[in-house]
Gaussian input, Z-matrix of N, CA and C with variables (Angstrom, degrees):
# hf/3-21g

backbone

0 1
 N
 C     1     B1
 C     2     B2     1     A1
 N     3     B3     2     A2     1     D1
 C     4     B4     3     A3     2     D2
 C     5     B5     4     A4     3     D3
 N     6     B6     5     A5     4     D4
 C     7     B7     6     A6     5     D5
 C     8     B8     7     A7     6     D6
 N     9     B9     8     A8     7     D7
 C    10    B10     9     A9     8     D8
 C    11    B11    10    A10     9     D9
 N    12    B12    11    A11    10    D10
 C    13    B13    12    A12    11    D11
 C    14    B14    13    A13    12    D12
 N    15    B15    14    A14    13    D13
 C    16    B16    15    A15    14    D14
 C    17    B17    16    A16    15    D15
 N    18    B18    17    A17    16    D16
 C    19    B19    18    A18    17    D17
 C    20    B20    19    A19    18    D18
 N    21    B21    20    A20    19    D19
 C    22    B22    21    A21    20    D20
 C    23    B23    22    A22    21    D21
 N    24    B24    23    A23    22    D22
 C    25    B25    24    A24    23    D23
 C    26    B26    25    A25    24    D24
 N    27    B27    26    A26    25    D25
 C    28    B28    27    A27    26    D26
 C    29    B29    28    A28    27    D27
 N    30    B30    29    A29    28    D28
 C    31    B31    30    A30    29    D29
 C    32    B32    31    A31    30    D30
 N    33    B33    32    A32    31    D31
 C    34    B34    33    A33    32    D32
 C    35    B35    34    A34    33    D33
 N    36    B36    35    A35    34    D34
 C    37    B37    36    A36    35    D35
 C    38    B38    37    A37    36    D36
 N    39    B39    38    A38    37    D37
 C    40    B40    39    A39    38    D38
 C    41    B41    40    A40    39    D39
 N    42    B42    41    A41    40    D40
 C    43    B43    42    A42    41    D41
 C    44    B44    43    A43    42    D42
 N    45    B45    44    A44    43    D43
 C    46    B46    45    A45    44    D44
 C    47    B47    46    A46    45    D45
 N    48    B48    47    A47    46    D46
 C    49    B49    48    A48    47    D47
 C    50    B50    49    A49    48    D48
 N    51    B51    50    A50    49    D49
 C    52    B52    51    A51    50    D50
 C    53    B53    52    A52    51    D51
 N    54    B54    53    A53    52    D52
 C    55    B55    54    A54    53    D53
 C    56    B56    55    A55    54    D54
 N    57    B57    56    A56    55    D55
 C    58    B58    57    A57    56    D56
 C    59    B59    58    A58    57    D57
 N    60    B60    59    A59    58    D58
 C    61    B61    60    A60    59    D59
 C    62    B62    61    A61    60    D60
 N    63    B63    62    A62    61    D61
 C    64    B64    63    A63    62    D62
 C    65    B65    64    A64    63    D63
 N    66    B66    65    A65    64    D64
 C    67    B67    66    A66    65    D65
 C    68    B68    67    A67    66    D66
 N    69    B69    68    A68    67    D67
 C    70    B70    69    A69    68    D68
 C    71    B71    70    A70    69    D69
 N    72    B72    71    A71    70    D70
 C    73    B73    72    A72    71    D71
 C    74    B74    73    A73    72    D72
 N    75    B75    74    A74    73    D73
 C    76    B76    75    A75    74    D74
 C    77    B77    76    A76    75    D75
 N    78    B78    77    A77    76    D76
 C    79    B79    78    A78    77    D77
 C    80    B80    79    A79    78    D78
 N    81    B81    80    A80    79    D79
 C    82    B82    81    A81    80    D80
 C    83    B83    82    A82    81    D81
 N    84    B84    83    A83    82    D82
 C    85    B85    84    A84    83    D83
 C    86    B86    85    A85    84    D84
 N    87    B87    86    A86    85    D85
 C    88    B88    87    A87    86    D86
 C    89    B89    88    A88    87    D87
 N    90    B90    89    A89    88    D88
 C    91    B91    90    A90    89    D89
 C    92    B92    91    A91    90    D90
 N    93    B93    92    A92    91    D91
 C    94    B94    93    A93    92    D92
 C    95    B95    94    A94    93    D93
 N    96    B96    95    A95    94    D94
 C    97    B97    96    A96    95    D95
 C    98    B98    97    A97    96    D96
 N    99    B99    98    A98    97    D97
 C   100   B100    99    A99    98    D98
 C   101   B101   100   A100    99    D99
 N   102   B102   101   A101   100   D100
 C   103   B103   102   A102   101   D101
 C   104   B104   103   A103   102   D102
 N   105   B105   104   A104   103   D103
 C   106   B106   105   A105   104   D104
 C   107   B107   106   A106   105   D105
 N   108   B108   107   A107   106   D106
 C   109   B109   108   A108   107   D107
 C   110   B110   109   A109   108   D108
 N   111   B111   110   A110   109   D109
 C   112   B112   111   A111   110   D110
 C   113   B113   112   A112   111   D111
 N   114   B114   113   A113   112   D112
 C   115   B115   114   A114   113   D113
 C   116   B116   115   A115   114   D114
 N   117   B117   116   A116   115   D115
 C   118   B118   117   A117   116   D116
 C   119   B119   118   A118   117   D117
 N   120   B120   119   A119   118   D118
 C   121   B121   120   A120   119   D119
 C   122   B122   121   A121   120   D120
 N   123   B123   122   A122   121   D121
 C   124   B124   123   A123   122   D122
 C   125   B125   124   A124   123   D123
 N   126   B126   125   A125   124   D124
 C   127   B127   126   A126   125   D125
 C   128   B128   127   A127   126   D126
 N   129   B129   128   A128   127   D127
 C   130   B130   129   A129   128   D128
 C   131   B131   130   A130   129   D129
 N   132   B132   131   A131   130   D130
 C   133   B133   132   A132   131   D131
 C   134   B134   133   A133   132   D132
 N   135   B135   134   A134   133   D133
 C   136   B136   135   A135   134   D134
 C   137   B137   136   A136   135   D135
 N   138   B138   137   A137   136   D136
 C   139   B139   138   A138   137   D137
 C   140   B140   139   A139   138   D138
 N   141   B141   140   A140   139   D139
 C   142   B142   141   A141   140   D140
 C   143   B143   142   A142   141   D141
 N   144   B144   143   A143   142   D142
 C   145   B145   144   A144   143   D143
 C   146   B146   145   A145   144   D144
 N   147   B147   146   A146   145   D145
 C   148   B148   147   A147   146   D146
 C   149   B149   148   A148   147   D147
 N   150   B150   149   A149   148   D148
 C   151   B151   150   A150   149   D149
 C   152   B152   151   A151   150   D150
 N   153   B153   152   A152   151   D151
 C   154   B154   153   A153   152   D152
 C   155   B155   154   A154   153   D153
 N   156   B156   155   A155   154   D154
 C   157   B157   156   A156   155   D155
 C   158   B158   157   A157   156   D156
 N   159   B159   158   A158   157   D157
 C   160   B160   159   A159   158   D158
 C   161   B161   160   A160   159   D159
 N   162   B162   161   A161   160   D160
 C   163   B163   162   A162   161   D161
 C   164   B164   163   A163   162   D162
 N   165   B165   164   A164   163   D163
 C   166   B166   165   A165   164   D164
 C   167   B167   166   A166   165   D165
 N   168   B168   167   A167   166   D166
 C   169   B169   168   A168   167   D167
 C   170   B170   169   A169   168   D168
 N   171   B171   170   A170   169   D169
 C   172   B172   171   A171   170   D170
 C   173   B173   172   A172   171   D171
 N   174   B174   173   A173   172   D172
 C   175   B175   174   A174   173   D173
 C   176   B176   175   A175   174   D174

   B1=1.4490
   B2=1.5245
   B3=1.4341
   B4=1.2758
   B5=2.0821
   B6=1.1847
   B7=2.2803
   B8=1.6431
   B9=1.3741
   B10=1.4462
   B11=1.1018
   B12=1.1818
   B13=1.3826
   B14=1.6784
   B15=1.7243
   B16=1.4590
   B17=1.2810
   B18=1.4216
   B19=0.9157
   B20=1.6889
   B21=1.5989
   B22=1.5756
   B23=1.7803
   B24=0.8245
   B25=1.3415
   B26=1.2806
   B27=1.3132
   B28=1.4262
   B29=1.7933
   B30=1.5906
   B31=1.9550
   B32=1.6956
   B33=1.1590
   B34=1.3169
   B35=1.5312
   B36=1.5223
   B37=1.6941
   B38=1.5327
   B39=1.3408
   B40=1.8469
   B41=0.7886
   B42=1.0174
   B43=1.7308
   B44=1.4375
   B45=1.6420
   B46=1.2536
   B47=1.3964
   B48=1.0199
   B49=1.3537
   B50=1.5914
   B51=1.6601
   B52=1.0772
   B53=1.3868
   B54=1.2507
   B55=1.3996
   B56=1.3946
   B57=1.2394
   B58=1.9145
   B59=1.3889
   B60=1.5047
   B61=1.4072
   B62=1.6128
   B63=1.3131
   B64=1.2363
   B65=1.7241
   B66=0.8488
   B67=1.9323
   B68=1.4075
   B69=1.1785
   B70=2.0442
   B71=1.3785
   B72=1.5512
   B73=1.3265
   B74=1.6374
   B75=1.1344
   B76=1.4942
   B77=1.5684
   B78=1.4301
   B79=1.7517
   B80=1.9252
   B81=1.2311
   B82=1.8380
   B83=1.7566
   B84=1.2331
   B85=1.5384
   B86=1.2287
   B87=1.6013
   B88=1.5036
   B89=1.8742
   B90=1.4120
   B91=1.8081
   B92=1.4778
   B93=1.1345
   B94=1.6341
   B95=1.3076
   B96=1.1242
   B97=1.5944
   B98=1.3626
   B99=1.2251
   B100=1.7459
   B101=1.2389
   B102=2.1028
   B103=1.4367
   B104=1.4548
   B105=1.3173
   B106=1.5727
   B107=1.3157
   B108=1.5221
   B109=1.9517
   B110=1.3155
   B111=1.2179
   B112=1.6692
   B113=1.5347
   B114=1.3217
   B115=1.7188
   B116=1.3522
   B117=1.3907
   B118=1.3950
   B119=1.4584
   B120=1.1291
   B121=1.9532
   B122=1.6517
   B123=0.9976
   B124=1.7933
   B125=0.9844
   B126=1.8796
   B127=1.6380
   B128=1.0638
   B129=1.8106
   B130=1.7832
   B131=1.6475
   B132=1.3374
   B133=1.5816
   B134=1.1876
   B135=1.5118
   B136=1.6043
   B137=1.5729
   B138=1.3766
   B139=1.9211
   B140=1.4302
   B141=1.3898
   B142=1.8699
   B143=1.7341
   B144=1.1994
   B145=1.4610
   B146=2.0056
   B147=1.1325
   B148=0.8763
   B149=1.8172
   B150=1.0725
   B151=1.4064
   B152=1.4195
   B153=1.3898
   B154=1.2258
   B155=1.2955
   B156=1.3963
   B157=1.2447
   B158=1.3831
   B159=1.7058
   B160=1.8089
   B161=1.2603
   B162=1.3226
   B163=1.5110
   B164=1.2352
   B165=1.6901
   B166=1.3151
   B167=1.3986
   B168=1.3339
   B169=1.4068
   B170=1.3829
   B171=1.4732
   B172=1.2629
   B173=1.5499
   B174=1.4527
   B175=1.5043
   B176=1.0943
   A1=108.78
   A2=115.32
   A3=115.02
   A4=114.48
   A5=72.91
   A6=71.61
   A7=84.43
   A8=87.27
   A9=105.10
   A10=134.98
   A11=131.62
   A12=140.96
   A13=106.66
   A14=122.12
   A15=116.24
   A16=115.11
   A17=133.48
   A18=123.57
   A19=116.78
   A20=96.11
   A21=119.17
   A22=95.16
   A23=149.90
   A24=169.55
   A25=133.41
   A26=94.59
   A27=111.23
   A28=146.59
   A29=77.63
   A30=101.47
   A31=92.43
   A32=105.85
   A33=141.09
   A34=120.41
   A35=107.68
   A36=91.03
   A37=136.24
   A38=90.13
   A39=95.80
   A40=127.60
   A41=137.52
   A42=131.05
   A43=125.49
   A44=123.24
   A45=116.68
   A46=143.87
   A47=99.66
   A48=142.08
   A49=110.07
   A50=115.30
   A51=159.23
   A52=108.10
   A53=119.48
   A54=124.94
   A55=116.09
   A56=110.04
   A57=109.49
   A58=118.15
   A59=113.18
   A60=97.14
   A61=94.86
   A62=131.67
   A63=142.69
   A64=113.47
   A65=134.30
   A66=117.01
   A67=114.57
   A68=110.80
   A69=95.44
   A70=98.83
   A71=139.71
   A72=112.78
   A73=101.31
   A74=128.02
   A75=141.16
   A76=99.99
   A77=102.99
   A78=102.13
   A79=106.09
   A80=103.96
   A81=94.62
   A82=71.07
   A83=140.43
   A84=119.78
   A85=115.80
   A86=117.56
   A87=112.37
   A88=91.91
   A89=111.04
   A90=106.01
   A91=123.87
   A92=108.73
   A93=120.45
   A94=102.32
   A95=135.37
   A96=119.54
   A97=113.31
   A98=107.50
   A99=105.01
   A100=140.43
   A101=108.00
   A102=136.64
   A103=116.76
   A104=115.52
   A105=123.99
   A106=93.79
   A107=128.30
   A108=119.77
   A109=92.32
   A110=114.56
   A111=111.43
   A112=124.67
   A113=87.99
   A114=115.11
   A115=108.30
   A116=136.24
   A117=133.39
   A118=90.96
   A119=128.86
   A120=121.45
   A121=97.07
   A122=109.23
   A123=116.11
   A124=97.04
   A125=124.32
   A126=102.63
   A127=111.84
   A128=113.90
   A129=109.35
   A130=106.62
   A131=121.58
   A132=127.24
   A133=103.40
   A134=127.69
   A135=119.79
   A136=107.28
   A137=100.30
   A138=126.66
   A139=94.35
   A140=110.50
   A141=113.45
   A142=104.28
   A143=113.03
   A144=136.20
   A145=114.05
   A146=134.38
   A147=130.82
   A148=109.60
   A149=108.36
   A150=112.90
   A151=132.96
   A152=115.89
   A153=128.86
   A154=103.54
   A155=163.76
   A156=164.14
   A157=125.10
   A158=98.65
   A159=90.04
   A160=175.80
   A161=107.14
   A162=146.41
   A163=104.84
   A164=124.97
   A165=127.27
   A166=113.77
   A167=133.24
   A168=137.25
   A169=122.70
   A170=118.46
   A171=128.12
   A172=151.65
   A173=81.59
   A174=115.57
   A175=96.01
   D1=131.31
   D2=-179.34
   D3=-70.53
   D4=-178.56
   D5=-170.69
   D6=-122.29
   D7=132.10
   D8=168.50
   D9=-82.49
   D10=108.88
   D11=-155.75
   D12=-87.84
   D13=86.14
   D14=-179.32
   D15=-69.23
   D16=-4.69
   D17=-178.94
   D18=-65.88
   D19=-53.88
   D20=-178.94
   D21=-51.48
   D22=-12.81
   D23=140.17
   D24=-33.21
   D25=-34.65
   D26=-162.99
   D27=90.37
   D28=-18.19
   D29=-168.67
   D30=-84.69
   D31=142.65
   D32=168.42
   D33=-114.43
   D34=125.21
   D35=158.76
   D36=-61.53
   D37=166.67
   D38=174.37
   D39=-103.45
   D40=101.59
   D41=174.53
   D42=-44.39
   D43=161.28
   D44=-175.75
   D45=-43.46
   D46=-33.07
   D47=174.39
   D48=-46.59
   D49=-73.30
   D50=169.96
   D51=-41.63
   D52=-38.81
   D53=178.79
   D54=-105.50
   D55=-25.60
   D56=148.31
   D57=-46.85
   D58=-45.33
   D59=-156.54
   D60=-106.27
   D61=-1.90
   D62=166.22
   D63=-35.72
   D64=115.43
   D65=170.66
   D66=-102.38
   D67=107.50
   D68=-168.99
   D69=-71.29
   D70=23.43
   D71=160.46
   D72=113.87
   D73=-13.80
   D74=-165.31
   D75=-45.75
   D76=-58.72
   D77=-162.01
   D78=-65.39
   D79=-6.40
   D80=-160.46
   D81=-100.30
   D82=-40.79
   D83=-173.44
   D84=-68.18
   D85=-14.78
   D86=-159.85
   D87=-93.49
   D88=-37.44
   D89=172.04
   D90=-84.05
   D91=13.86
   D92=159.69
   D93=-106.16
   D94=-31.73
   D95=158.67
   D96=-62.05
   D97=-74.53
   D98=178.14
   D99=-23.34
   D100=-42.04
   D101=126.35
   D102=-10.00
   D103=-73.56
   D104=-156.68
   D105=-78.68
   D106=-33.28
   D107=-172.03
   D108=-72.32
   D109=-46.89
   D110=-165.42
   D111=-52.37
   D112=-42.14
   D113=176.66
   D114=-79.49
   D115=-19.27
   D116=-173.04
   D117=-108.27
   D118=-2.12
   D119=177.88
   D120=-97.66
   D121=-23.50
   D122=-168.09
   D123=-74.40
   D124=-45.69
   D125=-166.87
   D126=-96.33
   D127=-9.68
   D128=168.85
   D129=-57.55
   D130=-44.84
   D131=-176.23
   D132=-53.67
   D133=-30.48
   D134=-150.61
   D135=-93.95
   D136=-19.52
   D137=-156.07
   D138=-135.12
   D139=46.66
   D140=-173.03
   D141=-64.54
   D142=-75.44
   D143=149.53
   D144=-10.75
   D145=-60.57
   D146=-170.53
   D147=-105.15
   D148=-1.07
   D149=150.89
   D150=-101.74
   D151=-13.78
   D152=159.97
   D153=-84.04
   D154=-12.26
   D155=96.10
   D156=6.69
   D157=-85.72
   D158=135.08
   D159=13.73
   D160=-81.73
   D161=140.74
   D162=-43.82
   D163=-70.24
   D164=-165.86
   D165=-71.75
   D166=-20.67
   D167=168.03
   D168=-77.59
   D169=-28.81
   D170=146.79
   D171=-30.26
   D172=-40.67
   D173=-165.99
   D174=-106.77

């Protein structure tokens, strides 16, 4: 397998620094989750009755 040369690439490393202040994105995944529980508790509340129905046929 050949070795990939990132330079020829263009990519550079980052220094320490660089990756401190870097954010890979964490906080926008953690309120799109929070989003989806919130939103998936709303329609269990709304559809209480036919998800507890559900549930119980499941089981």
């Amino acid at each position: 397998m050949k070795n990939l040369e990132l330079n020829a690439c263009g990519i550079q490393e980052m220094d320490t620094l660089e990756m401190k202040q870097t954010d890979g994105g964490l906080v926008f995944w953690a309120v799109v989750g929070a989003g989806l529980l919130v939103a998936a508790g709303a329609a269990i509340i709304n559809d209480w009755d036919d998800f507890k129905d559900g549930f119980a046929s499941a089981f």
